[in-house]
C-alpha positions in Angstrom: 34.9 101.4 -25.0 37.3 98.5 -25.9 36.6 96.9 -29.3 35.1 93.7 -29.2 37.2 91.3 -31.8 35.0 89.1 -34.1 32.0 91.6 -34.2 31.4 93.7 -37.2 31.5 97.7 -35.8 28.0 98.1 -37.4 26.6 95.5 -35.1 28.2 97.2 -32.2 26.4 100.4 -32.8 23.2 98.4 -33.5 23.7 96.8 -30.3 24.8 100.2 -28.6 21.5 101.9 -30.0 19.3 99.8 -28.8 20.6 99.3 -25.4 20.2 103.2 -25.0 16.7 102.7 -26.0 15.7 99.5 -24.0 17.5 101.4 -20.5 15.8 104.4 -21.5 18.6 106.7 -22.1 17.0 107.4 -25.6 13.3 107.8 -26.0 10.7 108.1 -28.5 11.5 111.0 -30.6 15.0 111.4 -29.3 17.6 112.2 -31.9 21.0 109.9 -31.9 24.5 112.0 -31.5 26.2 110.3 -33.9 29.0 112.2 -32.7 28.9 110.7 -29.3 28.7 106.9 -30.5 31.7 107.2 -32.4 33.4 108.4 -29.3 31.7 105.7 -27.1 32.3 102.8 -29.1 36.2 104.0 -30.7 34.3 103.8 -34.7 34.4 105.7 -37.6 31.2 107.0 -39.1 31.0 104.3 -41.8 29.6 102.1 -39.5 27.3 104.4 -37.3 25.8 105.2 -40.9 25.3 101.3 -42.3 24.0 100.5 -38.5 21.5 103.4 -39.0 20.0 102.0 -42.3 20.1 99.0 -40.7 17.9 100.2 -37.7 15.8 102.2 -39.8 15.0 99.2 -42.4 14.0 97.2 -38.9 11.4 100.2 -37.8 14.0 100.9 -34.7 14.9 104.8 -36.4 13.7 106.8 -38.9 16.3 109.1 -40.7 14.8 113.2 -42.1 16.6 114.7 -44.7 19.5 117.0 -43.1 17.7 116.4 -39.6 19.5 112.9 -38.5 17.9 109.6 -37.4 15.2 109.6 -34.6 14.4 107.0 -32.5 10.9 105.5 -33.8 7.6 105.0 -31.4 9.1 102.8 -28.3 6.1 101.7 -26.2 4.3 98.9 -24.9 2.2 97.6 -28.2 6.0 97.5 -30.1 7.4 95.4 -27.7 4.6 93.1 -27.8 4.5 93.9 -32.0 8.2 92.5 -32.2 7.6 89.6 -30.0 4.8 88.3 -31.4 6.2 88.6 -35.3 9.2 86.5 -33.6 6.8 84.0 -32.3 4.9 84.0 -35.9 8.5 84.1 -38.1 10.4 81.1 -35.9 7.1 79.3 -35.8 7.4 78.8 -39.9 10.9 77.4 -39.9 9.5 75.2 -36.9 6.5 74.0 -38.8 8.9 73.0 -41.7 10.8 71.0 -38.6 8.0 69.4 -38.2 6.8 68.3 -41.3 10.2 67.2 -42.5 10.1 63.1 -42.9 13.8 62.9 -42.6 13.4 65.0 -38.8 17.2 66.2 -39.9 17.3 68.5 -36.8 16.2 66.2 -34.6 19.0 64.7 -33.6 20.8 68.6 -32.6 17.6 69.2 -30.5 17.7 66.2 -28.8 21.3 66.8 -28.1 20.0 70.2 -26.5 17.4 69.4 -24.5 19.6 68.1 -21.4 22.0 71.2 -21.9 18.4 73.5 -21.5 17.3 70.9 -18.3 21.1 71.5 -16.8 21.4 74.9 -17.3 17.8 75.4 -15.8 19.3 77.7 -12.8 22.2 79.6 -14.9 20.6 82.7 -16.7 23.3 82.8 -19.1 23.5 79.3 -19.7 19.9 78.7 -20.5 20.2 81.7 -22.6 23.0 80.3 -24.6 21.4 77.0 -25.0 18.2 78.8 -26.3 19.6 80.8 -29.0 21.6 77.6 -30.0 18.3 75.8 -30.7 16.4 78.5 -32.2 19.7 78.5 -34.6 20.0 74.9 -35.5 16.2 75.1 -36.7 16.6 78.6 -38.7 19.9 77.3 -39.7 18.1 74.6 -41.8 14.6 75.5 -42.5 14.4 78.8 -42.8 15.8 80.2 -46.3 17.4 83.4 -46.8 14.3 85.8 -46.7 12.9 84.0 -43.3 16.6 84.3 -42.0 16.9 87.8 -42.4 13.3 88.7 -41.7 14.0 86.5 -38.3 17.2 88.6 -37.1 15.2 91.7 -38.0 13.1 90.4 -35.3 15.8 90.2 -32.7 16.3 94.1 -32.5 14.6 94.3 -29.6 15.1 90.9 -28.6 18.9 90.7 -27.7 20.2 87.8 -26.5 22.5 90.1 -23.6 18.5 90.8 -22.5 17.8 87.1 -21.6 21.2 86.3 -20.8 20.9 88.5 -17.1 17.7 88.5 -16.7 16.5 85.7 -13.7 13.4 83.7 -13.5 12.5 83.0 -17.4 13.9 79.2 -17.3 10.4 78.0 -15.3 8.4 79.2 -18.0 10.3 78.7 -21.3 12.0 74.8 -20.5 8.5 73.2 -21.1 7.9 75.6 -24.5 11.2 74.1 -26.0 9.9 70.4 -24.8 6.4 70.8 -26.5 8.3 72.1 -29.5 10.9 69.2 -30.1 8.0 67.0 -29.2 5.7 68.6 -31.6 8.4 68.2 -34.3 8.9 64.7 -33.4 5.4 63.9 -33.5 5.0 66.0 -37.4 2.8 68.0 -35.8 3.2 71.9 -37.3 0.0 73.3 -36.0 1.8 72.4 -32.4 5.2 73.8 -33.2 3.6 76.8 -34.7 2.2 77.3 -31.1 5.2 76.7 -28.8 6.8 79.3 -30.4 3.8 81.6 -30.1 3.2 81.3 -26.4 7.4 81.6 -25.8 7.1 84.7 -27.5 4.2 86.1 -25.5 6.0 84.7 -22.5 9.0 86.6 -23.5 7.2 89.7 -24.0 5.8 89.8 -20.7 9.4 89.2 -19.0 10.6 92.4 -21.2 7.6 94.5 -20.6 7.8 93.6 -16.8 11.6 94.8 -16.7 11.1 98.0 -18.8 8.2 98.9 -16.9 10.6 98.1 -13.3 13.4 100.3 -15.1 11.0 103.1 -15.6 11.6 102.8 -19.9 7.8 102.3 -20.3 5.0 103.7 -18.1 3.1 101.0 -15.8 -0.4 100.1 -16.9 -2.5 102.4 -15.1 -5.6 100.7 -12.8 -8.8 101.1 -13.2 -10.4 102.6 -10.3 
């Protein structure tokens, strides 16, 4: 696989690891070839062995002495168990948004908003305009613990996910309004809330799609 310039090799194998799991070429209990990932991705192990600490201190693999790493419990409560510690850990920085005086941000998410509306029917545009504005916030309001507690978030919420995936702009454009609104208006409780119900709404897209890719078992019905 060709190196991609600009990215750290450890976030590669992050990335790589986690795509096996969310296509379900690893599963629950499966043990990584580190082997194989250095011949996938071109890398030495140095940086399959910092991505694996990395994955394990994000609840992603768990490493036994002189065994290897193993992928951790996948199913449908950790999907929804990521998402909704997303929702909870943006919703902070947005709350401090919100109750800032000065509304410093205000003026990058106001410069957003019509790039969200125009992108509306352009996955990968929406996409990119999304993780813009969830940046800009966490960029100022969120200090280094919330930071890195928020990207330890992402793991299974990569933006190559969202930026494919069809029919999310419908529900998440009027989650980003009520959130710059509710940050205009000083309103944290509000904010706090936006970014709960995106999360849940993004949780159902990705449960949805794992459960069409046959990654995680549909919900059974009662008779």
């Amino acid at each position: 696989m060709p190196k991609k310039y600009g990215v750290k090799e450890k976030d590669l194998v992050v990335a790589h690891v986690v795509s096996l799991i969310l296509s379900g070429k690893l599963r629950s209990g499966d043990r990584i070839d580190r082997n194989e990932i250095a011949r996938d991705l071109g890398v030495s192990r140095v940086p399959i062995q910092e991505a694996v600490v990395q994955l394990e201190h994000d609840g992603i693999l768990s490493t036994r002495y002189h065994r290897g790493a193993f992928v951790e419990l996948f199913e449908e409560s950790v999907v929804l168990e990521y998402h909704e510690i997303y929702g909870m850990l943006n919703g902070i920085a947005s709350a401090r948004a919100a109750t800032d005086p000065e509304s410093r941000v205000l003026p990058q998410l106001d410069a957003l908003m019509p790039v969200l509306r125009a992108t509306f029917n352009s996955t990968q545009g929406f996409s990119d305009a999304g993780w813009e504005y969830r940046q800009a916030i966490c960029n100022e309001y969120a200090g280094p613990r919330l930071a890195a507690n928020i990207r330890a978030s992402q793991s299974f919420i990569p933006p190559e996910f969202w930026g494919v995936y069809q029919g999310t702009s419908e529900d998440l454009l009027p989650l980003y309004e009520q959130e710059t609104e509710a940050i205009r208006a000083h309103d944290p409780a509000a904010a706090r809330e936006a970014n709960a119900e995106r999360a849940q709404v993004m949780a159902q897209v990705m449960l949805d799609t794992l459960r069409q890719r046959g990654v995680l078992a549909r919900p059974a019905f009662a008779v």
